[in-house]
C-alpha positions in Angstrom: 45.4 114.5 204.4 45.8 118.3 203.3 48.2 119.9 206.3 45.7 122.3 208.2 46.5 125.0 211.0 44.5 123.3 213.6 46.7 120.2 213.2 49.7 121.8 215.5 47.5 123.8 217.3 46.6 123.8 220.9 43.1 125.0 222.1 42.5 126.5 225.6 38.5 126.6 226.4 37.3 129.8 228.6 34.1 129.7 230.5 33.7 133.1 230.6 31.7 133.6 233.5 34.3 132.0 235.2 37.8 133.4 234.1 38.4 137.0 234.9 36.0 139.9 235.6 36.7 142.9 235.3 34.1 145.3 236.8 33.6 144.0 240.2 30.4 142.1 239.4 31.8 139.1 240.4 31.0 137.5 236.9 34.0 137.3 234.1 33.4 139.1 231.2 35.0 139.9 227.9 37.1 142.5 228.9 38.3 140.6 231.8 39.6 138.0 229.1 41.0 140.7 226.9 43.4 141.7 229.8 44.7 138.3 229.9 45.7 137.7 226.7 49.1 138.7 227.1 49.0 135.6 229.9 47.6 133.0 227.3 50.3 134.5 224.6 52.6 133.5 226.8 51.5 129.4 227.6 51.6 129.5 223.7 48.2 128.6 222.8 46.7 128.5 219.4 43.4 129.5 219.3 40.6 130.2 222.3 37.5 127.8 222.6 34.6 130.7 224.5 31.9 128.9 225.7 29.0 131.2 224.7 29.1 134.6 225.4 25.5 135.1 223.5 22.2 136.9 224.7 20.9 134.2 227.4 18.2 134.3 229.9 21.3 131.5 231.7 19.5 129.0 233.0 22.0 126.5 232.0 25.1 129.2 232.0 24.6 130.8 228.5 23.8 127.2 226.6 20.4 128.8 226.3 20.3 131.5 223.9 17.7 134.0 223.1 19.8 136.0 221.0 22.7 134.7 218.7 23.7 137.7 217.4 23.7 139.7 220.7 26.3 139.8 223.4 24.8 138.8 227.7 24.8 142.2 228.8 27.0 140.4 231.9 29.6 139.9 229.5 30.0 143.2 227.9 29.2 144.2 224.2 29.5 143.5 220.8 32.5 146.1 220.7 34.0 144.3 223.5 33.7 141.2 221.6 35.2 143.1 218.4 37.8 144.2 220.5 38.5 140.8 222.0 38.8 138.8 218.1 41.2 141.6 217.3 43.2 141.3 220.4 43.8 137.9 220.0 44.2 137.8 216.5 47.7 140.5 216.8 49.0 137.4 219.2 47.9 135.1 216.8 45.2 133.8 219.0 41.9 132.7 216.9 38.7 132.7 218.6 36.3 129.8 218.4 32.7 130.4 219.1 30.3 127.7 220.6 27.9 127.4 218.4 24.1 126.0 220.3 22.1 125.1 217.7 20.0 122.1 218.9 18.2 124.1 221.2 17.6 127.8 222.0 16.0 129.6 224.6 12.4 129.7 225.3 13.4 133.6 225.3 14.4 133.6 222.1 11.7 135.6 220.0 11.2 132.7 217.6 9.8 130.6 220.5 7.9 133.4 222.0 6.2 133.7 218.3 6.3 129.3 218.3 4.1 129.2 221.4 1.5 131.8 220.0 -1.1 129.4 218.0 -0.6 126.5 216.0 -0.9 128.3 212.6 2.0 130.7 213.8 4.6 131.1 210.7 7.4 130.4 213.6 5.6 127.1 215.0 7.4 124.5 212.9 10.8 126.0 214.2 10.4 124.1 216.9 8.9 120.1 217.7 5.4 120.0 218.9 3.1 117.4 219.3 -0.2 116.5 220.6 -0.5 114.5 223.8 -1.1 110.9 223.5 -3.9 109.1 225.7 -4.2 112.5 228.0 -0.1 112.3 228.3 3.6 112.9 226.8 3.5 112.0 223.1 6.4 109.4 224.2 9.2 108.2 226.8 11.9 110.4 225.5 13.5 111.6 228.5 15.8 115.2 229.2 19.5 114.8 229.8 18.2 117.0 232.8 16.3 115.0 234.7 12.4 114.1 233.5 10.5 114.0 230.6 11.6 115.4 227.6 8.0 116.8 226.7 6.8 120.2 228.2 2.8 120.5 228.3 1.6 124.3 227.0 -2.1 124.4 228.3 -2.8 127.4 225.9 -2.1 125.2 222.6 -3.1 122.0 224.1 0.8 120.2 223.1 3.7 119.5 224.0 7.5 121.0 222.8 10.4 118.6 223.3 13.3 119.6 224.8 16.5 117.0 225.2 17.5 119.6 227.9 15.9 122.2 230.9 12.4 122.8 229.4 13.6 126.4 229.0 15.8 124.9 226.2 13.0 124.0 223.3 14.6 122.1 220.2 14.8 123.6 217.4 13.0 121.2 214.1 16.0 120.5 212.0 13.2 119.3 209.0 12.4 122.9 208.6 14.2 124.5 205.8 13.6 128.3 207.2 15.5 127.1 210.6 18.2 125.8 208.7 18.6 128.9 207.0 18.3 131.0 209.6 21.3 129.1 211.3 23.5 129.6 208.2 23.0 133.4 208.6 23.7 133.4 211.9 26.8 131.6 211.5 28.4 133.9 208.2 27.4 136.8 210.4 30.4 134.9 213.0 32.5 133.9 210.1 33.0 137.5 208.5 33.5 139.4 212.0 37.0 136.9 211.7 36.2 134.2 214.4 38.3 130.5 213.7 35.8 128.4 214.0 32.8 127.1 215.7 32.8 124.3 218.9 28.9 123.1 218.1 27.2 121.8 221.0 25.7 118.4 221.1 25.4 118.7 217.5 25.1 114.8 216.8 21.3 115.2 217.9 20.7 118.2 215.1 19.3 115.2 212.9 16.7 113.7 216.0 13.3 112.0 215.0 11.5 112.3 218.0 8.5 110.2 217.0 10.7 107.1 216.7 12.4 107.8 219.7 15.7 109.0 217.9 17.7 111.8 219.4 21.9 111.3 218.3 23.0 110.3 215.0 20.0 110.5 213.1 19.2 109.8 209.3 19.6 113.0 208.1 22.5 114.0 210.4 25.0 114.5 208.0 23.5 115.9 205.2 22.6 118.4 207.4 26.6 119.0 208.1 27.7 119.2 204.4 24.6 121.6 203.6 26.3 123.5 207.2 29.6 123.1 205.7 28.7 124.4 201.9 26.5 127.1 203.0 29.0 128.7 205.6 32.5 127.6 206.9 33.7 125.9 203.8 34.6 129.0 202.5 36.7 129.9 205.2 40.0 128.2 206.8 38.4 127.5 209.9 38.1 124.9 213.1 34.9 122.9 213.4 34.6 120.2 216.4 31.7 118.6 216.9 30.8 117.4 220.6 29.3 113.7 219.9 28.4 112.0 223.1 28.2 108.9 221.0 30.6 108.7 218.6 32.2 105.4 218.3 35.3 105.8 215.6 33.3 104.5 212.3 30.9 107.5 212.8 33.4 109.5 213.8 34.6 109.5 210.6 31.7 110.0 208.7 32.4 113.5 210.7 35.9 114.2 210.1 37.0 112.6 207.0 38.2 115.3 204.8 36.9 113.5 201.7 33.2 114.5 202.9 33.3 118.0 203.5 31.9 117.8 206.9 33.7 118.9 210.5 37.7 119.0 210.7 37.2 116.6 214.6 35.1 115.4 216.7 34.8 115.4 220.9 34.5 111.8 221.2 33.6 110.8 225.6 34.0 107.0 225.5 37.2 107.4 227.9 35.2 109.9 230.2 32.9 107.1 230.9 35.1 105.0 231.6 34.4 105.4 235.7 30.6 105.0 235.3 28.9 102.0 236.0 27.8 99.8 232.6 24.2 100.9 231.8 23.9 103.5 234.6 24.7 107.2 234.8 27.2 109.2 235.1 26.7 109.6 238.7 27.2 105.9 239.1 30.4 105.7 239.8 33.1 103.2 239.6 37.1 103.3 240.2 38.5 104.0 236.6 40.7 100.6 235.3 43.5 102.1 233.8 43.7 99.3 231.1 40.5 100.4 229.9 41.5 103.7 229.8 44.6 102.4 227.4 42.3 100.9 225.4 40.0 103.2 224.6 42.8 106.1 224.1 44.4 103.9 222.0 41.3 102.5 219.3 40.6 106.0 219.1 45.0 107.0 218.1 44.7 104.1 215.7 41.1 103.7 214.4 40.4 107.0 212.7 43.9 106.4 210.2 43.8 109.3 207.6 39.8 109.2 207.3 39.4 111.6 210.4 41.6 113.6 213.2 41.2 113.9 217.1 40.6 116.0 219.6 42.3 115.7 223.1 41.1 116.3 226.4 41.1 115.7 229.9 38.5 118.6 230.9 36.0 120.8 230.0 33.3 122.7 231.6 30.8 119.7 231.9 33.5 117.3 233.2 35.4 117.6 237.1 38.9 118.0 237.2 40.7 115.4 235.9 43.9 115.3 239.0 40.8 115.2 241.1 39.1 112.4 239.1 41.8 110.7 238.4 45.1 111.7 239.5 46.4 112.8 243.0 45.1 116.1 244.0 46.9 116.1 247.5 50.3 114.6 248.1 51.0 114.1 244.1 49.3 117.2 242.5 52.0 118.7 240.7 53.2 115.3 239.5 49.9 113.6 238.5 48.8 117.1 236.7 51.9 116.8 235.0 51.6 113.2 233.9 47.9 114.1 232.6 49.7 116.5 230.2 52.2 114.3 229.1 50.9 111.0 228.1 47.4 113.4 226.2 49.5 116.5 224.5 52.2 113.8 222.8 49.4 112.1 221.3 47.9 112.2 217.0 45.4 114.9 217.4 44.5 118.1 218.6 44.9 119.1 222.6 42.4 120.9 224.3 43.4 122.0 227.5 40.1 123.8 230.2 41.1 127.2 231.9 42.7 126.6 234.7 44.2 122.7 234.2 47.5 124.7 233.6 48.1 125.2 236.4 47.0 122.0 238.5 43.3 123.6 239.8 41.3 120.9 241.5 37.4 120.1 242.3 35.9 121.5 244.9 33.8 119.6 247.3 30.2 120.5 249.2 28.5 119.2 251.3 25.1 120.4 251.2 22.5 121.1 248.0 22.2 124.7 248.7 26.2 125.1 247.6 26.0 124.1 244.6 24.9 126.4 241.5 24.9 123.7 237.9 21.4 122.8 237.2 22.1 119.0 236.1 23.5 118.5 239.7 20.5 120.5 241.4 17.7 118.7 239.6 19.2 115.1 240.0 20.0 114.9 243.6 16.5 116.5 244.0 15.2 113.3 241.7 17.7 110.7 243.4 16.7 111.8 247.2 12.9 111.5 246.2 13.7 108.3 245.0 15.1 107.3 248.2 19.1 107.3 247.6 20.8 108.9 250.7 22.5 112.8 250.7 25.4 111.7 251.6 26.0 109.3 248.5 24.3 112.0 246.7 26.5 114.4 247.4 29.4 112.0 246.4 28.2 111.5 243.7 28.1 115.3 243.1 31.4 116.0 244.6 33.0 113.2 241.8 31.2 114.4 238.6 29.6 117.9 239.2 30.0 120.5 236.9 30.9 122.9 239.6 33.9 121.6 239.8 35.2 122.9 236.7 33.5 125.8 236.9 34.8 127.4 240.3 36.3 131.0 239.2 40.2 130.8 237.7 43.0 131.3 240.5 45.4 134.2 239.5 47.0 135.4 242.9 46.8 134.7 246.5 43.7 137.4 247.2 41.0 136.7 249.0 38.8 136.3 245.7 41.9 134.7 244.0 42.3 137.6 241.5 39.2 136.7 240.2 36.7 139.5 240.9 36.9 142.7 243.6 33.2 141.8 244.7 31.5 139.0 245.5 32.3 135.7 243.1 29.3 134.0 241.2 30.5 130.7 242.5 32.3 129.8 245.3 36.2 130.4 245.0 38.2 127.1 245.9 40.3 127.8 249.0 43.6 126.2 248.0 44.1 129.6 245.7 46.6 130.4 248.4 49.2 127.7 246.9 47.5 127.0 243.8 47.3 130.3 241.3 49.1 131.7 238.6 51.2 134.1 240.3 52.6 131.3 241.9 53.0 129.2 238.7 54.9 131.8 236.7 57.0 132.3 239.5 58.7 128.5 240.0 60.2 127.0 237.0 58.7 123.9 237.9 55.0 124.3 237.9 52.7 122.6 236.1 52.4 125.8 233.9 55.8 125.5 232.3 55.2 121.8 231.5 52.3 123.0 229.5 54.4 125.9 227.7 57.0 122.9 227.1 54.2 120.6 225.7 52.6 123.5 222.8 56.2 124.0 222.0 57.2 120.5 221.0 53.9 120.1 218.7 54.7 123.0 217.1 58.8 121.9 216.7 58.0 118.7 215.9 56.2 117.1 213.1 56.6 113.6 214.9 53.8 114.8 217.1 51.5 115.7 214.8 51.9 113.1 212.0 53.7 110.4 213.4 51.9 106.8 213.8 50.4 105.5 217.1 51.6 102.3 218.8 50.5 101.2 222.4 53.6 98.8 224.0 52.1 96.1 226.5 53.3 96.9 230.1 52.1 96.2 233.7 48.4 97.1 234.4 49.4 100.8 235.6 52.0 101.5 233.4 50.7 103.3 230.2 53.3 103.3 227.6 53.2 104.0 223.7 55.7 105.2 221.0 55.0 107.6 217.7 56.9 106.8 214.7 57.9 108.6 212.2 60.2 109.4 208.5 62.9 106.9 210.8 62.4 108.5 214.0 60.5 107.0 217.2 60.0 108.5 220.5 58.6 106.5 223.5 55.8 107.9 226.2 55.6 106.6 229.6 53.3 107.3 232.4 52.7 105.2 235.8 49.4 105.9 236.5 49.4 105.7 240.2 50.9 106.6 243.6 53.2 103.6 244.2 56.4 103.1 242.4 56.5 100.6 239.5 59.3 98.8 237.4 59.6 98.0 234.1 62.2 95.4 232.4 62.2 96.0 228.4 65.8 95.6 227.1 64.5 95.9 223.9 64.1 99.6 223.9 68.0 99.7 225.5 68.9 102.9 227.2 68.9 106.6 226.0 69.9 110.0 227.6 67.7 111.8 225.0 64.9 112.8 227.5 62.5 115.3 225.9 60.3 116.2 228.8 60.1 114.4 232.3 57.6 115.4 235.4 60.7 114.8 237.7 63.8 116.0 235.7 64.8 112.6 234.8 68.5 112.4 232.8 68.5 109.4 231.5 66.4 105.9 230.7 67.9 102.5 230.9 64.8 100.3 229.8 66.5 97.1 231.1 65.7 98.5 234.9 63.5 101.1 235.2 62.1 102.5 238.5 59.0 104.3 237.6 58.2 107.1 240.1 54.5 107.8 241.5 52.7 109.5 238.6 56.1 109.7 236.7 55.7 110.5 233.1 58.8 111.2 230.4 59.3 110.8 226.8 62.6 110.1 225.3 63.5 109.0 221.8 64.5 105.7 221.6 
């Protein structure tokens, strides 16, 4: 495998509604970002995932686009955004655009022209179909809640869309839309941006009729026409988000040999609290030997064929010390132990504004608090249905994407140094002890375990290239080791609040610690007390 730059790197994803505004609007913008830069210089960060920042009508937060080569007026403008890759780019900060190209807006003007009549050149940019026996065409249903078909009376069809039914899908078959993507995308590539996030691309290559939405037939030709047409050219990021990738299709992605997509977003450890079968909102207590599993297929499986991306968070998933860590009495340690036993991994980290420094989810307790659309329109589906609020809202309070989306703590302020007016979305009230001023200012936050973290991947080639091997331990202990040219360091995380032990002479004792969530000194394998949610890594 050809060394790349995003091998050593370290992403941080902004949602940008959600990180710093700077007018008073109460909604984050672009320059709000670019007067935090100097902040994300100083964590040591790589590059800058921005969830889109596009022309959207935002009914689902900006993943609905009507314009891709406009900037939401909310946000600022396309100087800002000028401003903002040129910022970053004299820190040596790369910006990564996510790119939404399933879908777009029923704003956009190729679906206002789409819904016209059925001989309109733009109609076959999008899926329509006639209604079958009086009804929807089939039983495809919307990650939203409902059908997936949307009746237009004036045309006498129906439009698929996988998502809200402002969110038509785009008709992948159709040469022009293909085309029209690859403009849009070298329009990105020569203003200087890394690289492109792309957004549930694994359903690009749907067949609707057959009741196909991910990984269809055509899928991947699709990517290597992407990838010869546009990036290629350029030394850039691409991750792909692929609810179902299993690790033989992720490499069909990531291998370098077929000039698709430098990683994948795989979410078969996200799941891993979900009931089997159900949906997400189903939930079950996560079995951390599971969890070691599934992290540890995914280390092994891809070899040199394909590379990883890391994560705890993003903007659709809660926090993880909330999901499943200790967001009370252990906080600081169990934020800490996240980091550890994901940024000493083989891949690339990714870590979501705001996990940094240790922010939590946010619980409600009634409907009319929260703002993310998914959330609204199933507890509206599950309470007709005849579940209770109360395990409704638990549900919501577990998996919501609120939670990760409640505005980024910077000081103690009443709006948390997010905004002087009133905030878009609630902010969380534990900004009084949890915020950035408060980070920078004890040695021992969360945030300089992070710092400590992107500094060893980029010291040490261990991390980045060496080999992947899980040790068997005690149900909550989650231990592994990375080899590599003679050298082999050792990981270990107890995943829990009660202390555990663990009795491997074999790995003797060492006073080489390289990082340690409670300043340990030294390891003697033979008799090891395991703090709760204590995680080190020493070489052995």
């Amino acid at each position: 495998m050809k060394q790349k730059w995003w091998q050593t790197a370290v992403i941080y994803q902004i949602y940008p509604r959600s990180f710093q505004d700077s007018n008073g609007d109460g909604i984050g913008d672009l320059r709000g970002i670019i007067n935090r830069l100097d902040y994300l210089q100083e964590l040591g960060i790589t590059a800058i995932w921005l969830s889109p920042v596009y022309q959207s009508p935002n009914d689902d937060n900006g993943y609905d686009i009507s314009d891709y080569q406009a900037i939401m007026p909310e946000f600022g403008t396309m100087e800002d955004m000028d401003e903002l890759i040129e910022q970053a780019g004299q820190r040596d900060i790369k910006i990564i655009m996510d790119l939404v190209v399933n879908h777009t807006s029923d704003e956009h003007k190729w679906f206002i022209e789409s819904r016209k009549s059925k001989d309109n050149p733009y109609r076959d940019y999008y899926i329509w179909r006639d209604p079958l026996n009086n009804d929807v065409p089939n039983s495809l249903r919307s990650a939203f809640s409902g059908s997936a078909w949307e009746y237009d009376a004036e045309s006498n069809q129906y439009y698929l869309h996988l998502f809200s039914k402002k969110q038509p899908d785009l008709n992948w078959e159709n040469e022009k839309v293909r085309q029209e993507v690859w403009d849009m995308m070298n329009f990105w590539l020569e203003k200087g941006v890394g690289g492109f996030r792309m957004d549930v691309i694994d359903l690009v290559g749907k067949i609707p009729d057959l009741g196909v939405t991910g990984n269809g037939p055509k899928l991947h030709d699709y990517l290597q026409e992407m990838n010869r047409e546009t990036f290629g050219k350029y030394d850039v990021l691409t991750v792909g988000e692929t609810w179902g990738a299993t690790p033989e299709i992720a490499k069909l992605y990531s291998d370098p040999k077929r000039n698709e997509l430098s990683m994948v977003f795989q979410f078969e450890h996200i799941g891993l609290d979900q009931q089997e079968g159900k949906e997400k909102w189903d939930l079950k207590p996560l079995d951390v030997n599971e969890l070691k599993q599934v992290l540890s297929k995914w280390q092994v499986s891809l070899g040199n064929e394909g590379w990883n991306s890391l994560f705890w968070n993003n903007h659709d998933c809660p926090r993880i010390v909330s999901r499943w860590g200790n967001d009370s009495a252990y906080r600081v340690e169990s934020a800490k132990m996240f980091a550890i036993l994901l940024h000493l991994m083989k891949g690339t980290p990714y870590i979501y504004q705001g996990e940094e420094i240790g922010m939590t989810n946010y619980p409600v307790t009634d409907i009319n608090e929260v703002q993310d659309i998914e959330s609204i329109n199933m507890y509206h589906e599950r309470f007709e249905s005849g579940y209770k609020h109360e395990e409704i809202i638990e549900s919501i309070n577990a998996k919501g994407r609120d939670n990760s989306r409640t505005p980024m703590q910077w000081d103690d302020s009443e709006q948390a140094g997010f905004t002087s007016g009133i905030p878009w979305l609630h902010v969380n009230p534990n900004h009084r002890e949890v915020n950035v001023t408060a980070s920078l200012a004890d040695p021992n936050s969360i945030f300089y375990c992070y710092k400590q973290l992107i500094q060893l991947r980029k010291a040490n080639p261990i991390l980045v290239w060496g080999d992947y091997e899980l040790v068997d331990t005690p149900a909550h202990v989650f231990m592994y080791l990375r080899h590599y040219q003679g050298q082999t360091w050792a990981i270990v995380a107890n995943f829990g609040p009660e202390k555990a032990t663990l009795n491997m002479p074999n790995f003797g004792q060492s006073q080489n610690i390289i990082i340690s969530n409670y300043g340990r000194e030294s390891v003697d394998f033979a008799n090891l007390l395991l703090n709760p949610y204590e995680a080190f890594a020493v070489e052995v």
